[in-house]
C-alpha positions as CSV (number, residue, x, y, z in Angstrom):
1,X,55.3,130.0,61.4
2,X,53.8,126.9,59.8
3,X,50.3,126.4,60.6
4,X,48.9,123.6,63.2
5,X,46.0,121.0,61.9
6,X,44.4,118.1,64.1
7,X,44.1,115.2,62.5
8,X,41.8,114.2,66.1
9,X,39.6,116.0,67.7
10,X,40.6,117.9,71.0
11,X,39.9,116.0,74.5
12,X,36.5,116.9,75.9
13,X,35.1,117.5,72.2
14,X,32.4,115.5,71.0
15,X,32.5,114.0,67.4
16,X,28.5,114.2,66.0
17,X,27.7,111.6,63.5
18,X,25.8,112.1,60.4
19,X,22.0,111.5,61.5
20,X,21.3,109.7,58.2
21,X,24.0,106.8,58.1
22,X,22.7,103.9,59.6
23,X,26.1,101.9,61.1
24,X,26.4,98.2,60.6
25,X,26.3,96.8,64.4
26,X,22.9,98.4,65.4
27,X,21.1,97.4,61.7
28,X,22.1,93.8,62.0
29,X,20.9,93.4,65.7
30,X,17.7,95.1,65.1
31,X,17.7,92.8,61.6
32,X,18.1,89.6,64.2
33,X,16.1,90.3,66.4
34,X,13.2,91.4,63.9
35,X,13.6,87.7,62.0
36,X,13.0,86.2,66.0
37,X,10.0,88.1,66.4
38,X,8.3,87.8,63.0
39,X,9.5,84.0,63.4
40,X,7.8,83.9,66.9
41,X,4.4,85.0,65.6
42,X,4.5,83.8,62.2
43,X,6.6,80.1,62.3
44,X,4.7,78.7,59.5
45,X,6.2,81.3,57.4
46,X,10.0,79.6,57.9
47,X,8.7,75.9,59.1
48,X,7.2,74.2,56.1
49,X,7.0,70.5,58.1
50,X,4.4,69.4,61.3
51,X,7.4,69.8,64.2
52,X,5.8,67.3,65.7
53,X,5.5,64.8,62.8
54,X,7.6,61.5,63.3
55,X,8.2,59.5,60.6
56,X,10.6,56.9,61.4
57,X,12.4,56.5,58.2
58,X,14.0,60.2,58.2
59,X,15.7,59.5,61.1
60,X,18.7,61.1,62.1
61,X,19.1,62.5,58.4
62,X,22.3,65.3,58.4
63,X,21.8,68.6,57.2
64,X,20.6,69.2,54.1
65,X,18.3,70.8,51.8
66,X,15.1,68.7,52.8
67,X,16.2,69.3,56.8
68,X,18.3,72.2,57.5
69,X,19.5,71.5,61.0
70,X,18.8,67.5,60.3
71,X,16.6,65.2,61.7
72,X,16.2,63.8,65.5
73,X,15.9,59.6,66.2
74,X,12.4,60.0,65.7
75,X,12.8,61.6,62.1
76,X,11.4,65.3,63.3
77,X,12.9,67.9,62.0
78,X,14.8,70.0,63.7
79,X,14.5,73.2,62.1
80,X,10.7,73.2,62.4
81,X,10.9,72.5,66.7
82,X,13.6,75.2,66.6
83,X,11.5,77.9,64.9
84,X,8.1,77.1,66.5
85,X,10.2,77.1,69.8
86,X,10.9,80.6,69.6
87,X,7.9,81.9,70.7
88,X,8.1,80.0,74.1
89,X,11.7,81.1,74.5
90,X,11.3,85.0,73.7
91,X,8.3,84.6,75.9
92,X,10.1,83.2,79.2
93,X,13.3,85.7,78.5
94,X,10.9,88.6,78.5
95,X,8.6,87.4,81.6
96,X,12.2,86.8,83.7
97,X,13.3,90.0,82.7
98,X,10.3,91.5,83.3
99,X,10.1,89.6,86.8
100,X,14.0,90.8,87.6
101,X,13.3,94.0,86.7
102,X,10.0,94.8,89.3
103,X,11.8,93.1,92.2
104,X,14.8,95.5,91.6
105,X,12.8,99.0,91.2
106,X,11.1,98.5,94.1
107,X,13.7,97.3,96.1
108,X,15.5,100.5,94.9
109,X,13.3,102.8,95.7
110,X,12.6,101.1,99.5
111,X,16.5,101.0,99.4
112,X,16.7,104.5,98.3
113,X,13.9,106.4,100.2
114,X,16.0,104.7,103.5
115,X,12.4,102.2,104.2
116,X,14.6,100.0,104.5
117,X,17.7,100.3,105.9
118,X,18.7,96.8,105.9
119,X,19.1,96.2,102.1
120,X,21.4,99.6,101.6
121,X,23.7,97.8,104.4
122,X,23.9,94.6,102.9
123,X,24.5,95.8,99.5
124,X,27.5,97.7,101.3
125,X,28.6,94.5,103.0
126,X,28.6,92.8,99.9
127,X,30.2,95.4,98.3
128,X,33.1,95.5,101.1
129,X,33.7,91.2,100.9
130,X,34.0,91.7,96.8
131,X,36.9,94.3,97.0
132,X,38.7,92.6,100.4
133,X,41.5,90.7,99.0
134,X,40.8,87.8,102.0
């Protein structure tokens, strides 16, 4: 008889990876969202220019060198607002999430524990008028 070999591993087997490979997906997203941080707390370090500096003559310059994203009608640059915008942006994503993410704990657990009866209902009611085809 000829012997059998898997080229795939059996249903219901698990497949370990090596511990020390770092894959590509998960470095670049930490890599991203690093630069956001660091460029959050530090913006001088990518923002050379004032971004609230107008100076008429520079305005609406394209993208080059001198302005990477360009210029705006009153001759700010664009790159500069972006980067020293980042803090306030990170800061209001993390505060809604943050905000989301209390209401929804403890309407779980008052859900959960049966305090309240009335948000495990509606949740079903809403549950029922998503699947009804009417």
């Amino acid at each position: 008889m000829s012997e059998l070999t898997l080229e795939a591993p059996l249903p219901g087997t698990r497949v370990q990876r090596s511990a020390g490979k770092w894959r590509l997906g998960p470095l670049l997203a930490f890599s991203f969202l690093a630069f956001l941080i660091i460029a959050a707390l530090l913006p001088q370090w990518f923002a050379h220019s004032d971004p609230l500096a107008i100076v008429p003559h520079d305005a609406f310059h394209p993208p080059g060198w001198a302005h990477w994203f360009g210029t705006d009608q009153s001759g700010r640059d664009i790159f500069s607002r972006v980067i020293h915008g980042t803090r306030q942006s990170l800061f209001i994503g993390l505060a809604a999430t943050a905000l989301a993410m209390s209401i929804a704990i403890v309407l779980g657990l008052l859900g959960g524990l049966g305090a309240l009866t009335w948000i495990a209902a509606s949740a079903g009611c809403w549950k029922f008028s998503l699947r009804s085809p009417a």
